[in-house]
C-alpha positions in Angstrom: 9.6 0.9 233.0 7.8 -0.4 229.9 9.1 -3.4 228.2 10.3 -2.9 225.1 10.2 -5.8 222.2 13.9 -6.4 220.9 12.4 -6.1 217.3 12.3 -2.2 218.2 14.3 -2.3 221.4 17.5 -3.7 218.8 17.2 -1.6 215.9 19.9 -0.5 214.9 20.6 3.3 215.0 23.6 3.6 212.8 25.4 1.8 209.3 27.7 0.0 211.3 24.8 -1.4 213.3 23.1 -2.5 210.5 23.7 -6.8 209.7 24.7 -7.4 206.3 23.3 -4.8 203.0 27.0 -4.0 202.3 26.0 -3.7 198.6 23.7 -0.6 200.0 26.2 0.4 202.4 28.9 0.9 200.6 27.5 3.7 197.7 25.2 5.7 200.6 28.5 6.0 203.2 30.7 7.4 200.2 27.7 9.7 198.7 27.5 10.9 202.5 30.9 11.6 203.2 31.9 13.5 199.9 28.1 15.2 200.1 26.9 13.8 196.5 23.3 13.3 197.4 20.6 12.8 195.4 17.4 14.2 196.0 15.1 11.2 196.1 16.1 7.3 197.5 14.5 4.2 196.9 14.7 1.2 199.2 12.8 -2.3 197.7 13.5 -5.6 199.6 11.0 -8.4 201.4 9.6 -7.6 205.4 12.0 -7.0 207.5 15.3 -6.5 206.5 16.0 -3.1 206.9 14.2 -0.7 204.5 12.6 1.4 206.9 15.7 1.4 209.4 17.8 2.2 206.8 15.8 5.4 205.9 16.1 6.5 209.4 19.4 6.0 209.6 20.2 8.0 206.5 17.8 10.7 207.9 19.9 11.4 211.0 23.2 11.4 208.7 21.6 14.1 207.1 20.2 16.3 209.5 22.5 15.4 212.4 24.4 18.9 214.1 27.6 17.6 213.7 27.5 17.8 209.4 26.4 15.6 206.6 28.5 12.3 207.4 28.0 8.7 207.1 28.3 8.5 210.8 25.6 10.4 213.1 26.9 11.5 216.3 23.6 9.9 217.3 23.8 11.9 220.9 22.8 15.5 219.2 18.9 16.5 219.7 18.1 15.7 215.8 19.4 12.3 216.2 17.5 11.3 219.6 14.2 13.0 218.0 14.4 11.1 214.7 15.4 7.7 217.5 12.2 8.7 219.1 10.1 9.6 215.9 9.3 12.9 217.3 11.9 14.7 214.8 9.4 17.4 213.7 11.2 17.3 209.9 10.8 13.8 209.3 7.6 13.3 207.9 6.8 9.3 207.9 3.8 8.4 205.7 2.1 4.9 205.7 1.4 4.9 201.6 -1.3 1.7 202.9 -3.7 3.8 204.9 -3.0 7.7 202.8 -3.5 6.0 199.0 -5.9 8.9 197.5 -4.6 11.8 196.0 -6.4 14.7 198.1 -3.8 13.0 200.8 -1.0 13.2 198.4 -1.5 17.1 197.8 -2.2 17.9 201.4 0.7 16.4 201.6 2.6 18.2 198.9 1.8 21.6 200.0 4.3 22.0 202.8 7.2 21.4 200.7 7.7 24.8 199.7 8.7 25.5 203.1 11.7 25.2 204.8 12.8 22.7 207.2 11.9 24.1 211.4 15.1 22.5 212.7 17.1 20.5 210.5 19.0 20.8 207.8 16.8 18.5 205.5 13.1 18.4 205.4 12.6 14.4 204.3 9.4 12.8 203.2 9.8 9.3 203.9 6.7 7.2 202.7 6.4 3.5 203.4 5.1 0.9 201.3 4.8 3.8 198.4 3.7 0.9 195.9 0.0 1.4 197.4 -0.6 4.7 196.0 -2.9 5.4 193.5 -2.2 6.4 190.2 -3.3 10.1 190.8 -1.3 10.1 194.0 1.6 9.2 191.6 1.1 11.9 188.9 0.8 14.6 192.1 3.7 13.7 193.1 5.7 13.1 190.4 6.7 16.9 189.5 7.8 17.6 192.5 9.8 14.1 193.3 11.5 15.3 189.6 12.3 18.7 190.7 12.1 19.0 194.6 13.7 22.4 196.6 16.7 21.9 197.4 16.2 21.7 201.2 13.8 18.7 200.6 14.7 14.6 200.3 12.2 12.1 199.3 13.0 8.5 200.9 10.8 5.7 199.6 10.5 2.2 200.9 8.4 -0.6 199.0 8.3 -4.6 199.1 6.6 -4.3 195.9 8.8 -2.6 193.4 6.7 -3.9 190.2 4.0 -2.1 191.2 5.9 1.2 190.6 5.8 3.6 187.3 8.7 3.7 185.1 8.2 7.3 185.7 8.7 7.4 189.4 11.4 4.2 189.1 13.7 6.7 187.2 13.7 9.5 189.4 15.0 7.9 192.2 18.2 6.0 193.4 16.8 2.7 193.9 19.1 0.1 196.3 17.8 -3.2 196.8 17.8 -5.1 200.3 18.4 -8.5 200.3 17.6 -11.4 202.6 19.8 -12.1 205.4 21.4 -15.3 205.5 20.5 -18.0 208.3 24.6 -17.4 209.9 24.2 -13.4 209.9 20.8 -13.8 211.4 22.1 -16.3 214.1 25.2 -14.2 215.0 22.9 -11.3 215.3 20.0 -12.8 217.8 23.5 -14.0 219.7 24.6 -10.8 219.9 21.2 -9.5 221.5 21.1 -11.9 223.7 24.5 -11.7 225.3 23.7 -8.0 225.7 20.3 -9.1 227.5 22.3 -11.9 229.4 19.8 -14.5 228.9 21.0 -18.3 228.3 20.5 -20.0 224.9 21.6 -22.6 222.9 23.2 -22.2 219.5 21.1 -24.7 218.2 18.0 -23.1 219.1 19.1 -19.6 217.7 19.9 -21.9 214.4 16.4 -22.9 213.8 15.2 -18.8 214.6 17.6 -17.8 211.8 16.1 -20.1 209.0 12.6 -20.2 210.6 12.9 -16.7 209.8 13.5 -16.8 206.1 15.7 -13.7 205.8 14.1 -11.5 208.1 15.9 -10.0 210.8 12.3 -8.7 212.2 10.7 -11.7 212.2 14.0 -13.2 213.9 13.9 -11.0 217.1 9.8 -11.3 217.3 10.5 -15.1 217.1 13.4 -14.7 219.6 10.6 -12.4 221.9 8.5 -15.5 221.7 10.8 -17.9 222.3 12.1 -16.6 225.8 8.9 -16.4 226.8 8.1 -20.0 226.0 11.1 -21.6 227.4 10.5 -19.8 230.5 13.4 -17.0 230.3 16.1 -19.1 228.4 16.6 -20.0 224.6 16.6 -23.8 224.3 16.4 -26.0 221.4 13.9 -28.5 222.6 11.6 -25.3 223.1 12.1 -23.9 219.9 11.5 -26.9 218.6 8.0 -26.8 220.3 7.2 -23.9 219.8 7.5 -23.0 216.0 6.9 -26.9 214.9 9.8 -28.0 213.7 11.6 -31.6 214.4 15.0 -31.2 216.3 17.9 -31.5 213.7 18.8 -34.7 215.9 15.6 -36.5 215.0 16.7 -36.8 211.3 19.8 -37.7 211.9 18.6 -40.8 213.7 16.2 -41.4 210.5 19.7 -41.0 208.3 21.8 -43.4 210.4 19.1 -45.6 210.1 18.9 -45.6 206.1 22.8 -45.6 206.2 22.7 -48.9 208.5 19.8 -50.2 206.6 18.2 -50.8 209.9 14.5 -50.3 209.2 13.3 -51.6 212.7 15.3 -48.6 213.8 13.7 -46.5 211.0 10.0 -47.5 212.2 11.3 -46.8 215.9 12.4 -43.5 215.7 8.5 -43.0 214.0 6.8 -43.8 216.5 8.7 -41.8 219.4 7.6 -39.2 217.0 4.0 -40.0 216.5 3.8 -40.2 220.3 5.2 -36.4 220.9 3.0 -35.2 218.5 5.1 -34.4 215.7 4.1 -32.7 212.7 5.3 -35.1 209.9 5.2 -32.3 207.0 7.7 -30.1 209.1 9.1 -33.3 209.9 10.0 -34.3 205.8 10.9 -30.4 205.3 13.3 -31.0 207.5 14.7 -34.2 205.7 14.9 -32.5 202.3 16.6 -29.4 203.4 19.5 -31.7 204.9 19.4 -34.6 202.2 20.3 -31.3 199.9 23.1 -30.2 202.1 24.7 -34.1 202.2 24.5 -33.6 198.2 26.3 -30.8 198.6 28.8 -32.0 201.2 29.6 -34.9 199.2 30.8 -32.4 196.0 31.9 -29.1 197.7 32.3 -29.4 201.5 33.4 -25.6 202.3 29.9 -24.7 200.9 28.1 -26.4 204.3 27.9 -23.4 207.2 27.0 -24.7 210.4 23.6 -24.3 210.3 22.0 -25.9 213.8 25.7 -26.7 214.7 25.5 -29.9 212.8 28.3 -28.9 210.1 31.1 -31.7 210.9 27.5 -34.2 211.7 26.3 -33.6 208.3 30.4 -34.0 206.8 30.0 -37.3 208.5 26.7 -38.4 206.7 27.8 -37.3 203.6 30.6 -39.8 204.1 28.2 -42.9 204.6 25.9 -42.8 202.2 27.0 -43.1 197.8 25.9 -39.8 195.7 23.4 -42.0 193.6 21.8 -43.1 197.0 21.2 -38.9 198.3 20.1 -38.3 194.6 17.4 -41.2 194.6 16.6 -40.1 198.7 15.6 -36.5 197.9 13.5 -37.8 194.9 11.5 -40.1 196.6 11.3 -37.1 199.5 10.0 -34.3 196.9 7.9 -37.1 195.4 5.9 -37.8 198.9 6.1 -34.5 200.2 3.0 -33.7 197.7 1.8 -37.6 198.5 1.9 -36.6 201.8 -0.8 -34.0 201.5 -3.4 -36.1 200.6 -3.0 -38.9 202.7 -5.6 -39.6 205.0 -3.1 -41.1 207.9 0.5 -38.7 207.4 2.2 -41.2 209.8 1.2 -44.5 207.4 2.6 -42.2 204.5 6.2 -40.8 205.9 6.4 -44.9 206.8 5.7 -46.2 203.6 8.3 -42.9 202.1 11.2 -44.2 204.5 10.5 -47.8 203.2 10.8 -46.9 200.1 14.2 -45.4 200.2 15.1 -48.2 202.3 14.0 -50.7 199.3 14.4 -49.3 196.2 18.6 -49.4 195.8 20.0 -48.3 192.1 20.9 -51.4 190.0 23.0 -51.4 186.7 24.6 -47.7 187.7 27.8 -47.1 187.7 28.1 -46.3 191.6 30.3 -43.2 193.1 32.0 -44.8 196.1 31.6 -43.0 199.2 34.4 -40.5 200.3 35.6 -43.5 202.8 35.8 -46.3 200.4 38.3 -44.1 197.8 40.5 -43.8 200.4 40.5 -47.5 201.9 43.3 -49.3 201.6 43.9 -50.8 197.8 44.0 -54.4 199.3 40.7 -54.4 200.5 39.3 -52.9 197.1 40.8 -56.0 195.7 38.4 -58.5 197.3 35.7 -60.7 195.2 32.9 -62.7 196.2 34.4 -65.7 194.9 37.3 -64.6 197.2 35.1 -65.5 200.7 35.3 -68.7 202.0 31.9 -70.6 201.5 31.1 -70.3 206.0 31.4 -66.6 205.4 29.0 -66.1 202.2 26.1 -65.6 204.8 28.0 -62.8 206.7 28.9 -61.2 203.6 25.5 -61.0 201.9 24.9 -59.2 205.4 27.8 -56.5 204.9 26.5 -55.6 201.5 23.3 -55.5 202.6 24.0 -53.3 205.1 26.7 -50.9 203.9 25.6 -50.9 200.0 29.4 -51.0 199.3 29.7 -51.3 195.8 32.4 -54.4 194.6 34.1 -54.3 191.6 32.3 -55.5 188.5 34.9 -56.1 186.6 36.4 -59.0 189.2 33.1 -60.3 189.9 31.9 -63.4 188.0 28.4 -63.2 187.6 27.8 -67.2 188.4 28.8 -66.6 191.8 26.8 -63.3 192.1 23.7 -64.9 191.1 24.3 -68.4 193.4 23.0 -66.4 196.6 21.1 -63.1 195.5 20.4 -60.7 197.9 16.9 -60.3 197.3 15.4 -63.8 195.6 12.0 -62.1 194.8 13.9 -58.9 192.9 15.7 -61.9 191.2 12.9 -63.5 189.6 10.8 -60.0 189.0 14.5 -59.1 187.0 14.0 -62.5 185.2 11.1 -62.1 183.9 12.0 -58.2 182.8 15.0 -59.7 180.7 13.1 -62.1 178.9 10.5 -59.6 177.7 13.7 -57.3 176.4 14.9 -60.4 175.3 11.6 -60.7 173.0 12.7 -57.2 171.6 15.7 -56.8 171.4 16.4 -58.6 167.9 14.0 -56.0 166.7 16.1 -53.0 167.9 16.6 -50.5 165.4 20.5 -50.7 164.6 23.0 -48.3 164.7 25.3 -48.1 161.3 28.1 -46.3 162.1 30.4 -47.3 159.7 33.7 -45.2 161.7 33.8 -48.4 163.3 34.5 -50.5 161.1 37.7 -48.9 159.6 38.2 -47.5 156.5 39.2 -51.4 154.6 36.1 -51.7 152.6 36.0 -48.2 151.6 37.1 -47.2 148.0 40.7 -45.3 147.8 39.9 -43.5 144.8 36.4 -41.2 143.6 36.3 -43.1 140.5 35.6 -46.6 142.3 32.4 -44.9 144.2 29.0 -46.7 143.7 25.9 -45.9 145.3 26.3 -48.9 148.0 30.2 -47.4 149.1 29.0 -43.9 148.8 26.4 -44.8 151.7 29.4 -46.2 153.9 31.7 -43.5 153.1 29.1 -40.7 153.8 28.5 -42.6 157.0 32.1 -42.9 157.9 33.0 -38.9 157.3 29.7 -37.7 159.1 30.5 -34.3 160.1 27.2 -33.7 162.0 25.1 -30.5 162.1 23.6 -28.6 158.8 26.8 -30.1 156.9 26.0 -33.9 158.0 22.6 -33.2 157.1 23.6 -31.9 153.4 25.8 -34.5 152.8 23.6 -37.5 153.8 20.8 -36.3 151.3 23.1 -36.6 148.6 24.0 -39.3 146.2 26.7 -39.9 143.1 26.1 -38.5 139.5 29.4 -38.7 138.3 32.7 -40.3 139.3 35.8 -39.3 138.0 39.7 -39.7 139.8 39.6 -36.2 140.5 36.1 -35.2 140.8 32.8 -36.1 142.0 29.5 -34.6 140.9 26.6 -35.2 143.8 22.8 -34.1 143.4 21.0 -33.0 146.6 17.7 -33.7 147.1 15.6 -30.0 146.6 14.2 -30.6 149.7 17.2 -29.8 151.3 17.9 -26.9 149.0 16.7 -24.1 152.0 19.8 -24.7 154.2 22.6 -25.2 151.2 25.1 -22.9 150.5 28.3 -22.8 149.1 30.2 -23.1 152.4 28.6 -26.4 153.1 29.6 -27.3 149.5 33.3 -26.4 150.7 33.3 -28.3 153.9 32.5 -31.5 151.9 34.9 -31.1 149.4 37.2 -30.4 151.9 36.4 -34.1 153.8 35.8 -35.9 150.7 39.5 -34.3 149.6 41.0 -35.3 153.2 39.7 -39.1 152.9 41.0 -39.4 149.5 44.1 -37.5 150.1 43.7 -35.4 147.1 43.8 -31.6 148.4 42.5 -30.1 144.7 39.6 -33.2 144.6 36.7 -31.0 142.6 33.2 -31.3 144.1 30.1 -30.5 142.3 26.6 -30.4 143.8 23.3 -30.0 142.2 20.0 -29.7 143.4 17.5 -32.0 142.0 15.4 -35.3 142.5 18.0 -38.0 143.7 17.8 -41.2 141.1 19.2 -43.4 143.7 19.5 -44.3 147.5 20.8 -41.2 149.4 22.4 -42.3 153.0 19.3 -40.6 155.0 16.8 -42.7 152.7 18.9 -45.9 153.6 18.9 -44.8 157.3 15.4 -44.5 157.1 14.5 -47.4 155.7 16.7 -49.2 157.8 14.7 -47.8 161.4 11.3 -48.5 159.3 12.1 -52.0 159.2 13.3 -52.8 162.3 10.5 -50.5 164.0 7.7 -53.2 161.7 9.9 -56.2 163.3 9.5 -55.3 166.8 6.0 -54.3 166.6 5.3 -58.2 164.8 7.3 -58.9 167.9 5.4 -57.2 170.2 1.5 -58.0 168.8 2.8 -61.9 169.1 4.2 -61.8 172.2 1.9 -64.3 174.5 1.7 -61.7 177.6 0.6 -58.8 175.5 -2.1 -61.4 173.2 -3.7 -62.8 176.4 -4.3 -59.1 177.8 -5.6 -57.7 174.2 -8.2 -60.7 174.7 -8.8 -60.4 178.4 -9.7 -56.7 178.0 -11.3 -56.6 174.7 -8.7 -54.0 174.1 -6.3 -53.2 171.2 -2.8 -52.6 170.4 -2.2 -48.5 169.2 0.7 -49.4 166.9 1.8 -45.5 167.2 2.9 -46.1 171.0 5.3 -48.4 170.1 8.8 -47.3 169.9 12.3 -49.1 170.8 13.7 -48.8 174.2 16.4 -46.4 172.6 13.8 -43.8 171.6 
């Protein structure tokens, strides 16, 4: 007997056959069973994941003996023809290879007639989108207005590339990718009925190697009893389609957890030696740094792809959230470095260095899932709690587990007598005396709601121009309203009232509501609900609290770029490179 591929050999022949698509399911069964059918059916989706299948399933529920139903008897001779593609009323047309319109009119001409055995004559045409435009406008009159005996089932991966004017003739139902866990429960169903041995792990990788298609799944399977000699193994699989067993980035993540970068550089080489590909191989680290992250904030979210669920639970518990965030950055970062690098081995090196290396300083740290539920004593201890023989072995445990201590019971004289890392130590020395150089000329922040409302005048009538700038700060309401009011400044002062002018540049975005909301602050400070506010537009004669704001950031941006021209550093480069300061690109850290 022929062999049969389990792509075709495993199609499935009825709706209950068919592995996820309830979405499409649901409205075709109850359509079928109460015999509301439309005329013409479209089917979108990517390769392989059940366009065409579907169309042949819905052909047999409508021309199988037994009646229109949602489920074919699948034994009667329609059903075993249209199972065979012999059904002489099913007429399959490959849109790729019949796109002119001659083809599309030959084609047409037949439908006048009724159907030889079945109930239905059905046109199903595949990949429709390649038509021409002519084929479209011959077809179109009769896809709108077809004889009742005829059905029109089309199937495209390229929806876009359809007219409106077909689009809204037909019942469109998209088909979405299968996920890796339907896909893997389906190729283990196949291959119990074919009684061949596998391991999960391998049929893992053939679900997501196939990237939603179920076709694609079962030719991978096909290929992959063939290479592992009649059995579905891991190691194979691995082999075969080029991608690192899930166990070889583990070993890389326990080394990163332990800090261990001999191990790091160990586990490298054993892969350089087999032959690995190291852009499969950083794939592969990305796609399970992402599911750590997301083990670490939702862990019922993590299926168990490759069998490794509780394994990557377990990771996620080692390593702090800041840590995975800073991991998959430095990953995406290389993964384009790694393209261009003349040796990829030197590269994915120098990438797992890196993460080893660079550890985030001065952020507050999430504590791994383990450490928030240690017991409170040992949260209490301190460095300056170790005896002095035990400092070594503890710069050693920090080192190595990145367990954040508490700042706050820290001192910072005994944190700096033995620093981890002396050459980061003097590198951060030298960065805080250059911020040091700036940071008198930082532009300052006036927000007068912190200083209390004691200097502030308890009455409108004791306003002046200086007190109007504090209280405007103080009240800040923020948005279009802020804005109004800090453009304002005193006219008139009186124990009930207060007459403002706003600068006319402002004058576009005023209205009386804003006018209202300010009265209504300026009458809630003072405590005077009826406090009368009056606001023209004009040229302001004094200060307004957005001038004086202003001003204020000028002058401190002129300080620090004094600063920074007479700092030694940035003189001596300016005269070893003939260059030139561009007084433009200097801005304050905070900008």
């Amino acid at each position: 007997m022929t062999y049969q591929v389990l792509a075709r050999k495993w199609r499935p022949g009825k709706f209950s056959d068919l592995a996820g698509q309830s979405h499409v399911l649901k409205p075709l069964t109850h359509a079928l069973d109460n015999e509301r059918l439309h005329h013409a059916y479209l089917f979108t989706g990517t390769r392989g994941v059940g366009k065409t299948t579907l169309a042949r399933i819905l052909a047999k529920c409508l021309n199988c003996e037994q009646g229109v139903s949602s489920e074919p008897c699948g034994t009667c001779s329609a059903c075993t023809e249209i199972t065979e593609g012999r059904f002489v009323d099913l007429i399959e047309v490959d849109a790729a290879s019949r796109t002119k319109v001659e083809d599309t009119r030959e084609l047409l001409e037949n439908v006048q007639y009724a159907p030889t055995l079945g109930r239905f004559k059905i046109y199903l045409i595949d990949e429709v989108h390649m038509l021409s435009t002519h084929s479209f406008n011959a077809l179109l009159k009769t896809l709108e207005e077809p004889p009742p005996h005829v059905k029109f089932l089309l199937a495209t991966t390229d929806p876009q590339k359809l007219p409106v004017t077909i689009l809204s003739r037909c019942l469109q139902f998209n088909l979405k990718n299968l996920s890796p866990q339907q896909i893997e429960e389906y190729l283990e169903q196949v291959l119990k009925q074919e009684k061949i041995k596998f391991e999960e792990a391998a049929l893992w990788q053939l679900a997501s190697s196939a990237a939603g298609s179920m076709r694609d799944a079962l030719t991978l399977l096909d290929q992959a009893i063939s290479f592992c000699e009649g059995k579905v193994e891991a190691a194979g699989v691995s082999d075969m389609i080029g991608t690192p067993e899930q166990g070889v980035v583990f070993e890389l993540l326990d080394g990163l957890a332990n800090q261990d970068t001999a191990a790091v550089l160990q586990v490298i080489q054993e892969l350089a030696e087999r032959g690995a590909e190291f852009q499969q191989l950083l794939e592969s680290l990305l796609a399970t740094l992402h599911r750590l992250a997301i083990a670490q904030v939702v862990p019922d979210a993590i299926d168990n792809s490759f069998g490794d669920r509780q394994q990557v639970l377990d990771f996620a518990d080692r390593f702090r959230a800041e840590d995975l965030q800073l991991f998959y950055q430095f990953a995406l970062k290389g993964r384009g470095d790694l393209s261009l690098a003349l040796d990829t081995r030197a590269m994915f090196e120098m990438l797992l260095i890196r993460m080893l290396v660079f550890v985030p300083e001065g952020v507050p740290t999430v504590p791994r899932k383990s450490e928030q539920t240690s017991k409170p004593e040992a949260a209490k201890a301190t460095v300056s709690q170790q005896p002095a023989a035990d400092a070594k072995q503890k710069k050693k445990t920090l080192k190595v587990e990145r367990s954040p201590q508490p700042v706050e019971q820290t001192p910072q004289h005994e944190m700096n007598a033995e620093p981890v890392n002396p050459g980061r130590e003097q590198q951060q020395t030298k960065t805080d005396t250059a911020t040091a150089r700036t940071s008198e000329a930082k532009i300052p922040e006036h927000s007068m709601s912190e200083q209390g409302t004691g200097d502030l005048p308890a009455s409108p009538a004791e306003l002046d121009d200086r007190s109007w700038i504090q209280l405007c700060q103080h009240i800040n309401p923020g948005g279009i309203t802020g804005n109004i009011l800090a453009h304002c400044v005193i006219m008139t002062t009186a124990a009930d009232s207060l007459e403002l002018c706003l600068d006319s540049t402002q004058s576009a975005v005023y209205s009386d509501e804003h006018k209202d909301r300010i009265a209504g602050l300026l009458g809630s400070f003072f405590g005077q609900d009826n406090l009368q506010v009056a606001i023209e537009i004009g040229e302001p004669a004094s200060e307004s609290p957005a001038a004086y704001s202003q001003r204020l950031k000028q002058e401190a941006l002129e300080r620090l770029r004094n600063n920074f021209q007479q700092d030694d550093n940035v003189q001596k480069l300016v005269e070893t490179f003939s260059g030139e300061v561009v007084q433009e690109s200097i801005s304050p850290l905070d900008q």
